[in-house]
C-alpha positions in Angstrom: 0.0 0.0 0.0 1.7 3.4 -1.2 2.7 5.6 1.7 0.1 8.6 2.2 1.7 11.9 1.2 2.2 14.4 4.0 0.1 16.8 2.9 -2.8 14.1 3.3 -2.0 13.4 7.0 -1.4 16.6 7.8 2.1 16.7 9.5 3.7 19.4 11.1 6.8 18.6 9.3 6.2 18.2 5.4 8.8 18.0 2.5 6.1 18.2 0.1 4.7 21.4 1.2 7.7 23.3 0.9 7.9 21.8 -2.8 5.1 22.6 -4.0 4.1 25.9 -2.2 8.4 27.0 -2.9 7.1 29.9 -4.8 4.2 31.4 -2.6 6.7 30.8 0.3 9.5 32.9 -1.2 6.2 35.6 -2.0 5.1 36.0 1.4 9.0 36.6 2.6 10.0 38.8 0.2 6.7 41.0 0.7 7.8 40.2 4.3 11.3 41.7 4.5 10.1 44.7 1.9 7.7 46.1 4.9 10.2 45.6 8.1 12.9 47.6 6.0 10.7 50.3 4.5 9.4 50.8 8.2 12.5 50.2 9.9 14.1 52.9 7.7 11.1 55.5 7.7 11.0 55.3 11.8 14.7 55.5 11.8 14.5 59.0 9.3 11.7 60.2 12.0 13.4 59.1 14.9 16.5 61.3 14.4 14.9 64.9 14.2 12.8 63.9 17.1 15.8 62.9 19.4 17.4 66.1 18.4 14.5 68.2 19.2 13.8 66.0 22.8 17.8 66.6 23.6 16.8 70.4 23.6 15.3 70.1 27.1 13.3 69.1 29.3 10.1 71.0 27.8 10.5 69.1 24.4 11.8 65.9 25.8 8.9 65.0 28.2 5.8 65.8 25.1 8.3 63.4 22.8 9.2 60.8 24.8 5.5 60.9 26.3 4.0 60.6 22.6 6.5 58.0 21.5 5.7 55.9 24.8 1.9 56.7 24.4 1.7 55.3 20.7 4.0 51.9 22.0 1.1 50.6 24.3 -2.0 50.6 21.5 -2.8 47.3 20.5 -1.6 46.8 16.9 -5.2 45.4 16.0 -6.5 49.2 17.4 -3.4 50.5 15.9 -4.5 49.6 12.1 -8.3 50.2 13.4 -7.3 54.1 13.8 -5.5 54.3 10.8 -8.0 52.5 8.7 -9.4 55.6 7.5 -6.2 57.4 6.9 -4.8 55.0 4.4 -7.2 52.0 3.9 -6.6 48.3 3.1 -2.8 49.2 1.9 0.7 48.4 2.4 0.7 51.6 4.1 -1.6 51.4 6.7 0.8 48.4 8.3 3.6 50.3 7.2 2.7 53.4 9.2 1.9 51.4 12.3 5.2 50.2 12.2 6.7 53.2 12.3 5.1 54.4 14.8 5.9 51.7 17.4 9.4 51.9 16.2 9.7 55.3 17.0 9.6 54.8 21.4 12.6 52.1 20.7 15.1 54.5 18.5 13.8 57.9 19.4 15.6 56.8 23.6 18.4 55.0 22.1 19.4 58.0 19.4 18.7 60.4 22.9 20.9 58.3 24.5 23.4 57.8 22.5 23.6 61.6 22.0 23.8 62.5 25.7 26.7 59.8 26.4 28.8 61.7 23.7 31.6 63.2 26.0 31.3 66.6 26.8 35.5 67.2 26.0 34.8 65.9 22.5 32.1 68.9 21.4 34.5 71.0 23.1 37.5 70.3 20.8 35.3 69.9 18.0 34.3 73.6 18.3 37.7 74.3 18.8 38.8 73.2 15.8 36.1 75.7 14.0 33.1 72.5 13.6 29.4 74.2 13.6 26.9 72.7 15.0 25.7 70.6 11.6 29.1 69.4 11.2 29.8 68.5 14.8 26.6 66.4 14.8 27.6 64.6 11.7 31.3 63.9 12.2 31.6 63.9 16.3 28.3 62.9 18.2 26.4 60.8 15.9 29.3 58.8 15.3 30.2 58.3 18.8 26.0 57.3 19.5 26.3 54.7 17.0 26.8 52.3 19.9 23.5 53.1 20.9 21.9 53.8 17.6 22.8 50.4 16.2 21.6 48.7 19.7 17.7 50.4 19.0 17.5 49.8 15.4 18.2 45.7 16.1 16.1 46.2 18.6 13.5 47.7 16.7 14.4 45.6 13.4 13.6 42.5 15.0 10.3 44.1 16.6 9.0 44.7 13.2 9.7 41.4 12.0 7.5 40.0 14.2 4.7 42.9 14.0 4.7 42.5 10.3 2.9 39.6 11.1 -0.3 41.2 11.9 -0.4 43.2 8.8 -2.4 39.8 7.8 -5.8 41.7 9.5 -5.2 43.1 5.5 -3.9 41.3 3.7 -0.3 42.5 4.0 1.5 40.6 6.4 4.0 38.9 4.8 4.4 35.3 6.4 1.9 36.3 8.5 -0.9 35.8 5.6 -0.3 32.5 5.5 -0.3 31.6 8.9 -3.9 33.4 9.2 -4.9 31.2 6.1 -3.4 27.8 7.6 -5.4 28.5 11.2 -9.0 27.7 10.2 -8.4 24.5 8.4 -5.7 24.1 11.0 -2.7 23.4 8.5 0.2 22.1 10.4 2.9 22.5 7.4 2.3 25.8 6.4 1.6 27.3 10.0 4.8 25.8 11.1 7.1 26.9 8.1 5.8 30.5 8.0 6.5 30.4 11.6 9.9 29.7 11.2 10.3 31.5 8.2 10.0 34.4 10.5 12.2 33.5 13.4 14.8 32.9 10.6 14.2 36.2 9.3 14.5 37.8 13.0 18.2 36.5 13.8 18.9 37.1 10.6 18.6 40.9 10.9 19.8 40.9 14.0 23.0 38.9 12.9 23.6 41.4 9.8 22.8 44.5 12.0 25.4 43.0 14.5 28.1 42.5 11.9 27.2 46.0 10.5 27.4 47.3 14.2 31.0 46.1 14.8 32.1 46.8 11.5 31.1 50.5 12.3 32.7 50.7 15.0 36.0 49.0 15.6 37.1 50.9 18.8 34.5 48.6 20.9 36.4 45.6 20.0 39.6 46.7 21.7 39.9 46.7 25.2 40.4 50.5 26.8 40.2 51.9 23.0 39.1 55.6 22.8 36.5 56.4 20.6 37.8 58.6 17.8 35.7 61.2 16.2 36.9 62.3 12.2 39.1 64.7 11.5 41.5 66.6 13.2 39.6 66.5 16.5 41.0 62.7 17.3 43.6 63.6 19.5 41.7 65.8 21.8 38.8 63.8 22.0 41.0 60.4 23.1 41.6 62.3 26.8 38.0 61.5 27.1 38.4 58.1 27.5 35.8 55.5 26.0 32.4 56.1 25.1 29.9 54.4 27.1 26.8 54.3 25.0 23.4 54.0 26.9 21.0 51.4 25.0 17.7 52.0 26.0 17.1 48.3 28.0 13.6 49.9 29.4 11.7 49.7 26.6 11.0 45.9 25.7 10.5 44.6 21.8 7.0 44.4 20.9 6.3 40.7 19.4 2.7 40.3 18.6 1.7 38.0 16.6 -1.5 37.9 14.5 
């Protein structure tokens, strides 16, 4: 008697699945990984301006932190519920939630980052003639990116797993096919989509890692300073090392539609 296929019995684990769903697989995770790094960049383009203005004081950094913090505890389902109107059943509509709950992740550790900049490295920056354009660009946010790199894997692998509820329409990657697999309770495609997404979350995380330490040598090297560019280098190494301040209070958001 010939050996019922897997797809038949319904197992969990299913060689046959993967061969002949290969292409609607590689569909959901492309559409997938085209969402978490639209969003991920977007929030990371938004975050920036906002950390500035919050470093300002405290009259601008307790309305932005509050509203960033605010926006982090909605539901996702209410989330897309409010922004329904604004944008419909679109790519955008999940896109923008994203963003949004991205923003209370990278807007702290950007802020962060920032205020651990030594105060002797601005001061030999402006020294040396640097305005304040060109002493964010070439001193501080170089000497955040500590920080900044520890938010946006942070965030990164946060969105890979909200992407998942963009399935409420239709655009949630892997997450469509989970939703799809539940009410006929499809073992296969539940579990690969399931795992397709873990995959995709240490992924990131790996290449933001590698990207991180490739960035920035001088943490790799016991008691290295941290150098800023140019001609500031030697005045900025009496500082000692940079201790950047990842935001650790804020936890990853992993909901799962």
């Amino acid at each position: 008697m010939a050996e019922q296929s897997c797809l038949v019995t319904n197992d969990w684990i299913c060689g046959e699945y993967l061969r002949s769903r290969s292409q609607e697989l590689i569909d959901a995770t492309v559409q997938h990984i085209g969402i978490t790094v639209v969003s991920v960049l977007i929030g990371l383009a938004v975050a920036l301006p906002l950390a500035l203005l919050a470093r300002r004081g405290p009259r601008f950094a307790g309305p932005v932190l509050g509203l960033t913090t605010v926006l982090y505890t909605v539901p996702s389902l209410a989330m897309f519920s409010l922004l329904l109107p604004l944008f419909g059943l679109s790519a955008a509509l999940v896109v923008t939630g994203l963003v949004l709950y991205s923003l209370t992740i990278l807007v702290r550790n950007i802020l962060a980052g920032l205020e651990a900049v030594p105060q002797e490295a601005r001061e030999a920056a402006r020294g040396m003639g640097y305005g304040p354009a060109r002493l964010l660009w070439e001193v501080e946010l170089p000497l955040a990116l500590p920080a900044v790199m520890a938010g946006l894997r942070i965030a990164t692998v946060s969105t890979v797993a909200l992407t998942t509820v963009g399935s409420l329409v239709g655009k949630g990657g892997l997450g469509n096919l989970i939703e799809d697999a539940l009410p006929s309770f499809f073992k296969a495609q539940v579990l690969t989509a399931a795992v397709l997404c873990v995959l995709l979350a240490v992924t990131a995380d790996l290449l933001l890692l590698g990207l991180q330490r490739l960035l920035t040598p001088w943490t790799r090297i016991s008691g290295a300073v941290v150098p800023p560019s140019g001609p500031v280098k030697a005045e900025a190494s009496a500082s000692g090392p940079v201790k950047a301040k990842a935001s650790a209070s804020v936890p990853a958001k992993t909901e799962v539609g």
